[in-house]
C-alpha positions as CSV (number, residue, x, y, z in Angstrom):
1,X,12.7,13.1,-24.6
2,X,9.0,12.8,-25.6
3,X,8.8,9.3,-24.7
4,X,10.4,9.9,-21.2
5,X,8.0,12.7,-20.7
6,X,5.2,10.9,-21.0
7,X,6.4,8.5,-18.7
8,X,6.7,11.0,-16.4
9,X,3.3,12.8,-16.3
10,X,1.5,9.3,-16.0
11,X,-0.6,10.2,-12.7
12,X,-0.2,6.9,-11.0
13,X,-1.3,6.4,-7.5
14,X,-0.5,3.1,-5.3
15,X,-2.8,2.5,-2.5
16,X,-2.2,-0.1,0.4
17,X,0.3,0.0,3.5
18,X,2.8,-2.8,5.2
19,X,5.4,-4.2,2.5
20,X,3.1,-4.6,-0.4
21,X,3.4,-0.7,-1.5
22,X,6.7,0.1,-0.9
23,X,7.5,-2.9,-4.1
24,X,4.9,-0.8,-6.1
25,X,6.6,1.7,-5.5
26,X,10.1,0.9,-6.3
27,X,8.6,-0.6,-9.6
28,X,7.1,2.4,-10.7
29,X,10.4,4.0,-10.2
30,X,12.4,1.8,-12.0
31,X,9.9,2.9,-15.2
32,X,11.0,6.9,-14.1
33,X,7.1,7.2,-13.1
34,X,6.9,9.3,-10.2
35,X,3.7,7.4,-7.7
36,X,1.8,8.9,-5.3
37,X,1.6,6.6,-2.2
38,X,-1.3,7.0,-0.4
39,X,-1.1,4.9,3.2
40,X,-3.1,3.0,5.7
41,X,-3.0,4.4,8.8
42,X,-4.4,2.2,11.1
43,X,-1.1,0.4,11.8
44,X,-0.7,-0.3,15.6
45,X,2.0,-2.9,16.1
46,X,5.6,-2.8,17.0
47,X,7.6,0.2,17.0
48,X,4.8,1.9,15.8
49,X,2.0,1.0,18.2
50,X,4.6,1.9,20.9
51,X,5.0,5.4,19.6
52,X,0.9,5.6,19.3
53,X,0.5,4.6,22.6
54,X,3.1,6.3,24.7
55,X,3.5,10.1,22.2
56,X,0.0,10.0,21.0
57,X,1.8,10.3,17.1
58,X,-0.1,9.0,14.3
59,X,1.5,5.5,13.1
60,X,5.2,6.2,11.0
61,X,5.9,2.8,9.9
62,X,4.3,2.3,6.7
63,X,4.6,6.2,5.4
64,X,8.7,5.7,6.6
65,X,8.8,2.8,4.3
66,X,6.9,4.3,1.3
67,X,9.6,8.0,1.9
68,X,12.7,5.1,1.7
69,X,11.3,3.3,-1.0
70,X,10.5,7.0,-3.4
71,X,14.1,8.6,-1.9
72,X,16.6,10.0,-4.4
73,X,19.5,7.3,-4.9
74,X,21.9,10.0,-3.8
75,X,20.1,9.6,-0.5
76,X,21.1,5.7,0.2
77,X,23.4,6.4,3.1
78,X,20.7,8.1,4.6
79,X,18.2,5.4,4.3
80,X,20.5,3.1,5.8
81,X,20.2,5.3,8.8
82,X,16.6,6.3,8.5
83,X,15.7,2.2,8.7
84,X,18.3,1.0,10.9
85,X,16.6,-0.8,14.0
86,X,17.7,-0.8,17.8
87,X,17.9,-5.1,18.2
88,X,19.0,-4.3,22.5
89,X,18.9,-1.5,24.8
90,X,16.2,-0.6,28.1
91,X,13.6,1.2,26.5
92,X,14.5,1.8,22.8
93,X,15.1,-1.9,21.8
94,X,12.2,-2.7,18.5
95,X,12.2,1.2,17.7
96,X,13.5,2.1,14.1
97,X,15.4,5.1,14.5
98,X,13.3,6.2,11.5
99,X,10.1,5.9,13.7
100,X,11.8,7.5,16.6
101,X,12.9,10.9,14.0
102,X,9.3,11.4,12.9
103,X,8.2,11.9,16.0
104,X,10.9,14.3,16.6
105,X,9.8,16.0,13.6
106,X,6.4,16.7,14.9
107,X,6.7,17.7,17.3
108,X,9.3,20.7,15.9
109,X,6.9,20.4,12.5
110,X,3.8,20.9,14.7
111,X,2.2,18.1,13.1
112,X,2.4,14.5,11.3
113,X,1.6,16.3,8.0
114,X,4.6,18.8,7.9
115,X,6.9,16.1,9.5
116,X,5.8,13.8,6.2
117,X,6.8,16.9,4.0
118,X,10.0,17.9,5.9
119,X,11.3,13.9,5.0
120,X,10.3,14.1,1.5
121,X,12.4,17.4,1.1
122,X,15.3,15.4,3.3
123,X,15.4,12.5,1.3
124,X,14.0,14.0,-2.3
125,X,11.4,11.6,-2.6
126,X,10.1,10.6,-6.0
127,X,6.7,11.0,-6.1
128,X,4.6,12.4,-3.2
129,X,4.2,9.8,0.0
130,X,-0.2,11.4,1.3
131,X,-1.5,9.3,4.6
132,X,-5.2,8.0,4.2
133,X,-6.3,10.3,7.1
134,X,-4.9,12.4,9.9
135,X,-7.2,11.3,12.1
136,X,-6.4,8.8,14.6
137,X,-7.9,5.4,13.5
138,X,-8.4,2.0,15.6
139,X,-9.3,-1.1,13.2
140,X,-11.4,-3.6,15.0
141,X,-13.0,-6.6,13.5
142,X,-14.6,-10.3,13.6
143,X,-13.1,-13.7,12.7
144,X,-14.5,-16.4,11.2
145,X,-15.7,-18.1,15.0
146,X,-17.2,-14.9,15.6
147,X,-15.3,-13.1,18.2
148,X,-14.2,-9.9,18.1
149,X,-11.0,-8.3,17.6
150,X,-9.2,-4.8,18.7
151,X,-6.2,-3.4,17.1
152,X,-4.4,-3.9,13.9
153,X,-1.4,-5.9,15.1
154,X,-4.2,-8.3,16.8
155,X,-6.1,-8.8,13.7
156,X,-2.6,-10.0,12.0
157,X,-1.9,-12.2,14.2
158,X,-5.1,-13.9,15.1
159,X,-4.8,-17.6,14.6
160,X,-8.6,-17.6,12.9
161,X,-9.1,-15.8,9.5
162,X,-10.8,-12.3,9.3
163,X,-14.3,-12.2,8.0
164,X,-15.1,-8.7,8.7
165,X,-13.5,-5.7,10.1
166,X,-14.5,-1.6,11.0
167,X,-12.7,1.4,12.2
168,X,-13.5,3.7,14.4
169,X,-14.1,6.4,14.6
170,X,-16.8,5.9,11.8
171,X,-16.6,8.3,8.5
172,X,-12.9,9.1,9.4
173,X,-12.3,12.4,7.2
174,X,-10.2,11.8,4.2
175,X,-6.8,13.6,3.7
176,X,-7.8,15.9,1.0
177,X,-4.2,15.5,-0.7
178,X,-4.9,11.8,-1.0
179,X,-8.7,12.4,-2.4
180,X,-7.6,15.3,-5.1
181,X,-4.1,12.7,-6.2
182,X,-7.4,9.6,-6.7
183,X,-9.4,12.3,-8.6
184,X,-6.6,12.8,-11.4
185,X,-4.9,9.9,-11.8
186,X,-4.3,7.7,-14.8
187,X,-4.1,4.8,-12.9
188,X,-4.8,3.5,-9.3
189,X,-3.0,0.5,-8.2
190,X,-4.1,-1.5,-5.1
191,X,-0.9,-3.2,-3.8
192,X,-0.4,-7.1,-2.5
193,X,-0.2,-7.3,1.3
194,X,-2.7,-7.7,4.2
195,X,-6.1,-8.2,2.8
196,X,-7.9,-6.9,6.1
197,X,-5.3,-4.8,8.1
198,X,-2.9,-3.1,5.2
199,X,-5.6,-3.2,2.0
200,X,-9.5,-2.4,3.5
201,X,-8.5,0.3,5.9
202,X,-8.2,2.6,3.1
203,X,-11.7,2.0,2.0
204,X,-13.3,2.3,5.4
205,X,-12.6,6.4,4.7
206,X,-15.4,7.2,2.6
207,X,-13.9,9.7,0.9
208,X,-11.3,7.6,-0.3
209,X,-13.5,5.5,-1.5
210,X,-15.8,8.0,-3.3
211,X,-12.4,9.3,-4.9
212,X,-11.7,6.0,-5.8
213,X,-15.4,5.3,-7.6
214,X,-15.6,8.8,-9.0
215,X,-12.0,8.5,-10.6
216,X,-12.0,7.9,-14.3
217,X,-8.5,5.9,-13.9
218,X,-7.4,2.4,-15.0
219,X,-8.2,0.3,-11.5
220,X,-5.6,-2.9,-11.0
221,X,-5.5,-5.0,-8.2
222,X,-2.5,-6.9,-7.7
223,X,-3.0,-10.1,-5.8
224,X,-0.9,-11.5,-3.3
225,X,1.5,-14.1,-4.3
226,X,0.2,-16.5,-1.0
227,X,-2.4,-15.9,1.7
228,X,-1.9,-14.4,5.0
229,X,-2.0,-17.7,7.5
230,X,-5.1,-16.6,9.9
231,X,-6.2,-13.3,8.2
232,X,-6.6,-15.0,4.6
233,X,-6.2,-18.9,5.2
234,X,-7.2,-20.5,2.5
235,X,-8.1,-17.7,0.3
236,X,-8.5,-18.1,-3.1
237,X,-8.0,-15.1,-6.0
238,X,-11.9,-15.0,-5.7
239,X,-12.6,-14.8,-2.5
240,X,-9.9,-11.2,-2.7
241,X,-12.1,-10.2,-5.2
242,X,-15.5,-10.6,-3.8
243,X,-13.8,-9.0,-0.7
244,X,-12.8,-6.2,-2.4
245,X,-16.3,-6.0,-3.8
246,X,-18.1,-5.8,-0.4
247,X,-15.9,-3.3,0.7
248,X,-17.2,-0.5,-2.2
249,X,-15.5,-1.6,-5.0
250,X,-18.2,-3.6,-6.9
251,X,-18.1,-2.9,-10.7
252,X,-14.8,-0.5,-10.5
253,X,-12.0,-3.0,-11.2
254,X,-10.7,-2.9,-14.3
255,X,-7.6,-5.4,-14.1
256,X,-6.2,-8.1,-11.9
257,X,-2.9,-9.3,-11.9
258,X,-3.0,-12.7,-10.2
259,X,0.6,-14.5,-10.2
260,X,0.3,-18.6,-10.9
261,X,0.5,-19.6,-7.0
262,X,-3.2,-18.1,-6.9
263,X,-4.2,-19.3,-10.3
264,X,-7.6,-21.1,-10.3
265,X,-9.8,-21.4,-13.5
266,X,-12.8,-21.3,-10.8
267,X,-11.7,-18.0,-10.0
268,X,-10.5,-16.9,-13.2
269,X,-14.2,-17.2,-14.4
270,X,-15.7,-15.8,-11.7
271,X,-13.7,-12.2,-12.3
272,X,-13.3,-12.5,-15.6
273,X,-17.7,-13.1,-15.1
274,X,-17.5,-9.6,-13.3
275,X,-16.3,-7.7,-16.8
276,X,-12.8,-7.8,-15.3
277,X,-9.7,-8.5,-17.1
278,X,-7.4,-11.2,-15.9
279,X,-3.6,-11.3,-15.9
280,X,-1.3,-14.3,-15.1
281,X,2.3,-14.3,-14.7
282,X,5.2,-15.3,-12.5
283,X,5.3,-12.7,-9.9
284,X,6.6,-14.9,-7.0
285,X,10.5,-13.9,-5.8
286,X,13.1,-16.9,-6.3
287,X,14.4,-16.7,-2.9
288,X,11.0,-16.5,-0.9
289,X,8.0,-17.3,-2.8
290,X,5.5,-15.9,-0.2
291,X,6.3,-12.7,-1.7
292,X,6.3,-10.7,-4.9
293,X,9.5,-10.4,-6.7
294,X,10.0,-6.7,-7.0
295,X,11.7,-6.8,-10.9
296,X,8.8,-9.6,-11.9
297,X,6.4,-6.6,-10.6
298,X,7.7,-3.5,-12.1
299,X,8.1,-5.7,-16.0
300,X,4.4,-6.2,-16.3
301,X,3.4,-2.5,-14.4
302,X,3.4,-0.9,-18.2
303,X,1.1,-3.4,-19.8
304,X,-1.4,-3.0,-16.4
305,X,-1.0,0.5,-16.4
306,X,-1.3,1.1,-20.5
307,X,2.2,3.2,-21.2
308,X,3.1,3.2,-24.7
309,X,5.3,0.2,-25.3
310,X,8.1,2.6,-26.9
311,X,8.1,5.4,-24.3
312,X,8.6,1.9,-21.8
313,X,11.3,0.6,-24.0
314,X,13.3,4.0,-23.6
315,X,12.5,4.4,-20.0
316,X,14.5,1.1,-19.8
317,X,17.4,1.4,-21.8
318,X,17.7,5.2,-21.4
């Protein structure tokens, strides 16, 4: 019972957006951690962008994912329905019905905040599931050739890689939820996915980012398995770091877990020259290795993360 408890009051938050977090998350669960998600919100393509444009309601995708990922297991036939996405039909085909529900909720919530909150009652999430901001954020940037780019979903897609990108409006105010959850954790995890669109958005908001380099918790960075092709083509683990570091977080990483498809000695010395600890292991999936394998993930979390190797053991086998 002790060694579960402690388990369970590890403060652990996971910070990212896209497909990257939700795997955190699940990973974290499996260990009967309860995470605290907090999510880019500068999404724009898709179902999503669609609802931004036409109902003026802050982006759903990612903080749908991170509520399905953190839902009770009694709650399964409910995600089913929660993800399930129209493939035909005038109008609604591309929405997840997911999506489509938040909006309903609010607008009879009166906000995106209490429409988060009413889903994480619905589907007794896990953890806690806190957006970035509730302001409404456009991500614009520059690619490698120099032009620039508007939107999110443009930036993704762009057949040149990133070098730079910005949000507007500038200073976007943090959500305060997200900032006090940095502030006391044990541990802040930044999760693989899109370097530019899913990862830096978060530390555009400079209280974030403050919260971040004020926190006193364990900082791990968990590299993607295989670059983005145009955001990140031909990336290497360093250039991620040095990325990272331009964007605030210069002399606050602690670990990095890089998986063997992204191992480099160049790049090994290079962070390990920056007083950060190195990790390598197999974290590629069997059946697609372009992305993390979400049981490779959650067996190395409790090293990263420093649990007690006997409180993990029961957590397992309990």
């Amino acid at each position: 019972m002790v060694q579960r408890l402690e388990i369970a009051q590890h403060q652990m938050v996971a910070i990212g957006g896209g497909t990257g977090l939700p795997l955190v998350l699940r990973g974290a669960r499996s260990l009967d951690i309860l995470p605290t998600a907090i999510v880019s919100m500068a999404d724009d393509g898709g179902s999503t962008g669609r609802l931004r444009r036409e109902l003026s309601l802050l982006p759903p995708g990612d903080v749908r994912n991170c509520l399905t990922a953190l839902a009770a297991c009694d709650r399964e036939d409910f995600v089913r329905l929660f993800d399930y996405r129209f493939d035909h039909g005038e109008g609604i085909a591309g929405h997840s019905l997911g999506n489509l529900m938040f909006a309903a909720a609010a607008d009879f919530e009166g906000s995106f905040s209490a429409a988060v909150k009413y889903f994480e009652r619905l589907l007794d999430v896990q953890g806690r599931v806190l957006p970035s901001s509730y302001e409404n954020l456009i991500l614009h940037g520059f690619d490698r050739s120099g032009e620039e780019i508007y939107g999110q979903a443009s930036l993704t897609c762009n057949p040149i890689g990133i070098a730079a990108v910005e949000i507007s409006p500038q200073n976007p105010a943090a959500n305060p939820e997200a900032v006090d959850a940095l502030r006391v954790a044990d541990s802040i995890v930044i999760c693989p996915g899109s370097l530019f669109t899913s990862i830096i958005p978060n530390l555009l908001i400079p209280g974030i980012l403050d919260a971040i380099l004020q926190s006193n918790a364990r900082l791990i960075y968990c590299c993607n398995v295989a670059n983005m092709k145009g955001e990140t083509a031909a990336f290497t683990a360093r250039d991620y770091i040095s990325t990272l570091e331009q964007y605030g977080l210069r002399n606050r990483l602690d670990v990095v877990l890089l998986p063997y498809s992204m191992h480099d000695e160049e790049s090994v010395q290079y962070i390990e020259s920056r007083g950060i600890q190195v990790v390598v292991t197999a974290l590629a999936a069997a059946h697609n290795p372009l992305h993390h394998d979400e049981h490779k993930l959650a067996s190395v979390l409790p090293a990263l993360i420093e649990l007690p190797s006997d409180a993990v053991s029961a957590a397992v086998t309990g």
